[in-house]
N, C-alpha and C positions, 0 to 999 in steps of 0.2 A: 504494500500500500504506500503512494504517497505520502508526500508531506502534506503536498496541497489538501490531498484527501482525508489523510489526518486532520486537518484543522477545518473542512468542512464543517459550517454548523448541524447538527442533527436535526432532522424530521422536525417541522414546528409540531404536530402532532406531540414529541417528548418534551415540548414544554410548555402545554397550557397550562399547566400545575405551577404555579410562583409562590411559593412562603414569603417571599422578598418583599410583593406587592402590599403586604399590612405591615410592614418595617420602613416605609419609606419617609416618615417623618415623625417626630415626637408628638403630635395632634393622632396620627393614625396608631401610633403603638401605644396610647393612652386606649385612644376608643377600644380596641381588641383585646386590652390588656385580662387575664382570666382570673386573676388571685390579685385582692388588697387586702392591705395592711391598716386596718381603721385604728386610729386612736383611742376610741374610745373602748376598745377592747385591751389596752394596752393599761398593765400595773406596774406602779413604781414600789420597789421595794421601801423602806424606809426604816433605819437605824435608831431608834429611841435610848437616852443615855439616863442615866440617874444622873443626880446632882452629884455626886463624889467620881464620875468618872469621865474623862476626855471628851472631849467635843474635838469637831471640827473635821476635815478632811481626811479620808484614810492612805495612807501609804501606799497600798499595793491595789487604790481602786480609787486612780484620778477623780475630779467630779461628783464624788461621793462622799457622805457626810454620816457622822454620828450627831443629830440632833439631840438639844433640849425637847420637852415636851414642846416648851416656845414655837420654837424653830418647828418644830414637827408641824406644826400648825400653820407657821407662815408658808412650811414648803407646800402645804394642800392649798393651801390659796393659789398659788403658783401655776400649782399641777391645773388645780381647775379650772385655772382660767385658760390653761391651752389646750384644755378640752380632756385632761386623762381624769377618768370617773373612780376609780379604786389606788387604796397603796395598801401595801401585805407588809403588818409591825412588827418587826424583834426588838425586845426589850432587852438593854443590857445594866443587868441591878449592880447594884451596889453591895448585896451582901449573896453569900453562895453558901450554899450547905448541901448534906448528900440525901436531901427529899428535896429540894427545889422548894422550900417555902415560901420563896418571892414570888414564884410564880402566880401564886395564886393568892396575893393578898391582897385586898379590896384598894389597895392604896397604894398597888405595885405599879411600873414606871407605865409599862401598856393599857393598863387600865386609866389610866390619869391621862394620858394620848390619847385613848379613845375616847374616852369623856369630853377632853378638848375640842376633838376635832368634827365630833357631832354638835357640840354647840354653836365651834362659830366658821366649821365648813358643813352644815351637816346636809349638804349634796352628797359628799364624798365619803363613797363605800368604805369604809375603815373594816378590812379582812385582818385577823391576827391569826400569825400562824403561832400553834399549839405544841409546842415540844419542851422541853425541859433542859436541854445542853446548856444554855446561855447561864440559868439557875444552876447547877449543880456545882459543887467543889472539886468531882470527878468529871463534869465533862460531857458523860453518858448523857444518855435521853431518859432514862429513868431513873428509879430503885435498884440497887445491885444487891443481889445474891448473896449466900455465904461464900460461892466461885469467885465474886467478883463481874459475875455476866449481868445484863439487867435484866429484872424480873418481870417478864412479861404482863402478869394479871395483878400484882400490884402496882404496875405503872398504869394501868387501863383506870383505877381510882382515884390516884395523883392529876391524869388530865381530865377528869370530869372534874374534880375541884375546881382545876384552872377554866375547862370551858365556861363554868357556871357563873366564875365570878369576871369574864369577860362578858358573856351576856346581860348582868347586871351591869356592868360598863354601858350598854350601849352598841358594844359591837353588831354589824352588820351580816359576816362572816368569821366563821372560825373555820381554821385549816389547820388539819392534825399534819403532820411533819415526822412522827418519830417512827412510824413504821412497826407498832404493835401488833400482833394477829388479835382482830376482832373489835380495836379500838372503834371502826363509825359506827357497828351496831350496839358498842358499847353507850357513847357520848352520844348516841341518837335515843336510846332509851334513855336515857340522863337526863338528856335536855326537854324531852315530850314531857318525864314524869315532875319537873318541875317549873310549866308554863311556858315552855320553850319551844314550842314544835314546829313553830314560825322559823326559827332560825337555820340559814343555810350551812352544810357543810363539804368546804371545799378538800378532797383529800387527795393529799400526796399518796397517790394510789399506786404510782412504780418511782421507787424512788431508789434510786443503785447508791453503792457505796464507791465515790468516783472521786480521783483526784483533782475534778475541778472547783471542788469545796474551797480553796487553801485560802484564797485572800475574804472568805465569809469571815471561817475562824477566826481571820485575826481582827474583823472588824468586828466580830460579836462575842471576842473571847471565849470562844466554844471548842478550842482543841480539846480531844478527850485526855490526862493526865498521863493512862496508860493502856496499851492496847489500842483498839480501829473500832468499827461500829460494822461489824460486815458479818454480825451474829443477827441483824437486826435489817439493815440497807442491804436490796439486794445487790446480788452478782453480777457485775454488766453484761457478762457472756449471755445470758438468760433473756431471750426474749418469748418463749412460751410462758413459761414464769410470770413476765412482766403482764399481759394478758390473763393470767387466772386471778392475779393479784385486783387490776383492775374489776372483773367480774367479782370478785369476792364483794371488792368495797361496793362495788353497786347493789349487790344482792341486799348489803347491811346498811343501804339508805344512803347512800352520796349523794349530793345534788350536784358536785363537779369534782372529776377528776386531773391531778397533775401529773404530767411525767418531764421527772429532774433527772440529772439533766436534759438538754437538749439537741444541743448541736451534734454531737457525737451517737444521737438517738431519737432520732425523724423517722427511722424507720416504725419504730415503736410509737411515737406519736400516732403516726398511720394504723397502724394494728391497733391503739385501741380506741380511734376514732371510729375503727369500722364494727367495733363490738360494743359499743357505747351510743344512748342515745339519751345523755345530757351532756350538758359542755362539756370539751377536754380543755384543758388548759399545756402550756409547758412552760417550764421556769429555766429562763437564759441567763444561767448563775454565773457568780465570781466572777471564775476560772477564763470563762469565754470574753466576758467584757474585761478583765485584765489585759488577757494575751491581744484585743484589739487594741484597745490601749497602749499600751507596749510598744505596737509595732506601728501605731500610726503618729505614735511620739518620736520613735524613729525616721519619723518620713518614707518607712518601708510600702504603708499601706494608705488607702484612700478609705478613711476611718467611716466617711458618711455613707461609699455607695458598698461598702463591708455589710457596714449594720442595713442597710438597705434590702441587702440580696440575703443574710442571716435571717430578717423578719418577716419577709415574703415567702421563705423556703420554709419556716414553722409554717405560715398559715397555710402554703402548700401541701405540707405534708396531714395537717388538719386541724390545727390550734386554730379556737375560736378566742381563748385565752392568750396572750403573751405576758406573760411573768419577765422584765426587765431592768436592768439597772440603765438602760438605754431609753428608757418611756420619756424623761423630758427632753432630751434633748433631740431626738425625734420629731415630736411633736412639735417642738420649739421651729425645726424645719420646716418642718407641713406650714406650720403657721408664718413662716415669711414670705 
C-alpha cells in the first residue's frame, strides 16, 4: 500500500460518530456535562477546642482550624453564606480518662457548639460525629478489656450516653464513627425509647483502618497510646465485607450511610450505592486533603482543578454526600 493510500481519509461512513462535537466549547461541555458537584451536598468538617487547648491552624492540614466554640460559630456563618448547609463536630476536651466522660457531659465542648450554632446559625445542620478517641487517655474508641482490646457491648452504652446528651444539645444528626457491631440498632433503640425517634442517624457504615487518618490524629489528639484500631476498622483489602457491613447498618435503622475513606475506595462507594436506598455519603479525610496540599504548595499540582476532578469522581462513583475539609473553599469558587 501507499503512502498516499495510507493517508487517505477513511469512508465518511466511519465517521458520522464524533465525541469531539459536544467538547467543542466550555458552553457545550457544561450543557452535556453528566455528574455535578452541588454545594449544598457538601460538609465541612469542623475542629471544636476547649478552652485549655490550642487554637488556630493545624500543621499538617493548611487552611484548617481548631476553633473556639466562638469561632465555630463564626465559621457556620461563613459556610452559610456560600451556600454549604451541614458541618460534622469533633470535640477536642480538655480532660481524658479511660471511659471518655467528657464525652458525654451536658457541658462538654460539642455540646456547647451545638447549642451555639443552632441558636444563632440555626439553618445549619450541626451533625456530631459519635466516637470516643478524642475523650479517652488511651486513644481507643471505647472501654478496654482486661486484654486491653475495646469492649464491644460496653462501649454500645458509653455512646448512647453521648448520643443522648447530644440530642438534648440540639443536634440535628449524630454519626456513630467507632465501628461497634450493633451500635445503630443499638442508639436507634436508645434514642426512640427516650423521645428521640425524630433524630437522624448518619453511620460510618465501612469504615477501614487506613493510613490516611494521620494528620486527623494530630488535629484531634486521637492517636491510640498503644496498638492500631484494626480489631474494630475494617480491613481495606475487604470489599464484600464492606457491603454486609453497610446492609447490617441499614437493617439496624441508618438513615445515611459513610464510607471512609474515599479516594482510595470509589469503588466501594459504588457497591454500596447500588445496595442502598438512603443516602450514601463519603468522607474525603486528612490524608487526601494533606497530600493535595503538599503538592500544590509545591507548585507540583493544580490544587483547584485536583479537588475538582477528586469531587466529581465521589459523586460519580455515587456520593450524594461529600464529607470534606475542601467544602469552603470550593464553594468559595463556585461563588466567584
Amino acid at each position: 500500500m501507499s503512502v498516499t493510500e495510507l493517508l487517505r481519509p477513511r469512508a465518511l461512513a466511519d465517521l458520522t460518530k464524533r465525541p469531539r462535537r459536544l467538547r467543542s466549547s466550555p458552553a457545550m461541555r457544561e450543557l452535556v456535562r453528566e455528574t455535578e458537584v452541588r454545594v449544598a451536598s457538601l460538609v465541612q468538617p469542623l475542629f471544636v477546642a476547649e478552652e485549655g487547648q490550642t487554637k488556630g491552624e493545624i500543621a499538617s492540614m493548611p487552611g484548617i482550624f481548631r476553633h473556639s466554640v466562638e469561632s465555630a460559630v463564626a465559621e457556620c456563618r461563613e459556610l452559610h453564606d456560600l451556600g454549604i448547609k451541614a458541618v460534622l463536630l469533633f470535640g477536642i476536651p480538655d480532660f481524658k480518662d479511660a471511659v471518655a466522660s467528657s464525652n458525654h457531659a451536658p457541658d462538654g465542648v460539642v455540646q456547647r457548639a451545638i447549642r451555639a450554632i443552632k441558636r444563632d446559625v440555626p439553618e445549619m445542620l450541626a451533625i456530631a460525629d459519635l466516637c470516643n478517641c478524642e475523650y479517652t487517655d488511651h486513644g481507643h474508641c471505647g472501654v478496654l478489656d482486661e486484654r486491653g482490646d475495646v469492649d464491644n457491648d460496653a462501649t454500645l452504652e458509653l455512646l448512647a450516653r453521648t448520643a443522648f446528651s447530644y440530642a438534648e444539645a440540639g443536634v440535628d444528626v449524630i454519626a456513630p464513627s467507632d465501628m461497634m457491631d450493633g451500635r445503630i440498632g443499638y442508639l436507634r433503640g436508645a434514642l426512640d425509647a427516650s423521645g428521640y425517634s425524630a433524630l437522624p442517624i448518619m453511620s460510618y457504615a465501612v469504615k477501614f483502618a487506613s493510613a490516611f487518618y494521620g494528620p486527623f490524629r494530630d488535629a484531634a489528639d486521637s492517636t491510640p497510646q498503644f496498638g492500631d484500631r484494626r480489631t474494630y476498622q475494617m480491613d481495606p483489602p475487604n470489599a464484600r465485607e464492606a457491603v454486609r457491613e453497610a446492609c447490617l447498618d441499614l437493617d439496624e435503622g441508618a438513615d445515611f450511610l459513610i464510607v471512609k475513606p474515599a479516594l482510595a475506595y470509589m469503588d466501594l462507594i459504588r457497591a454500596v450505592r447500588e445496595v442502598s436506598d438512603v443516602p450514601v455519603a463519603c468522607y474525603n479525610v486528612s490524608g487526601e486533603y494533606a497530600m493535595v496540599k503538599a503538592a500544590a504548595l509545591n507548585g507540583w499540582i493544580d490544587e483547584d482543578r485536583i479537588v475538582d476532578e477528586m469531587l466529581v469522581g465521589f459523586a460519580r462513583a455515587g456520593a450524594d454526600i461529600i464529607i470534606t475539609y475542601f467544602a469552603k473553599s470550593y464553594a468559595a469558587r463556585r461563588r466567584a
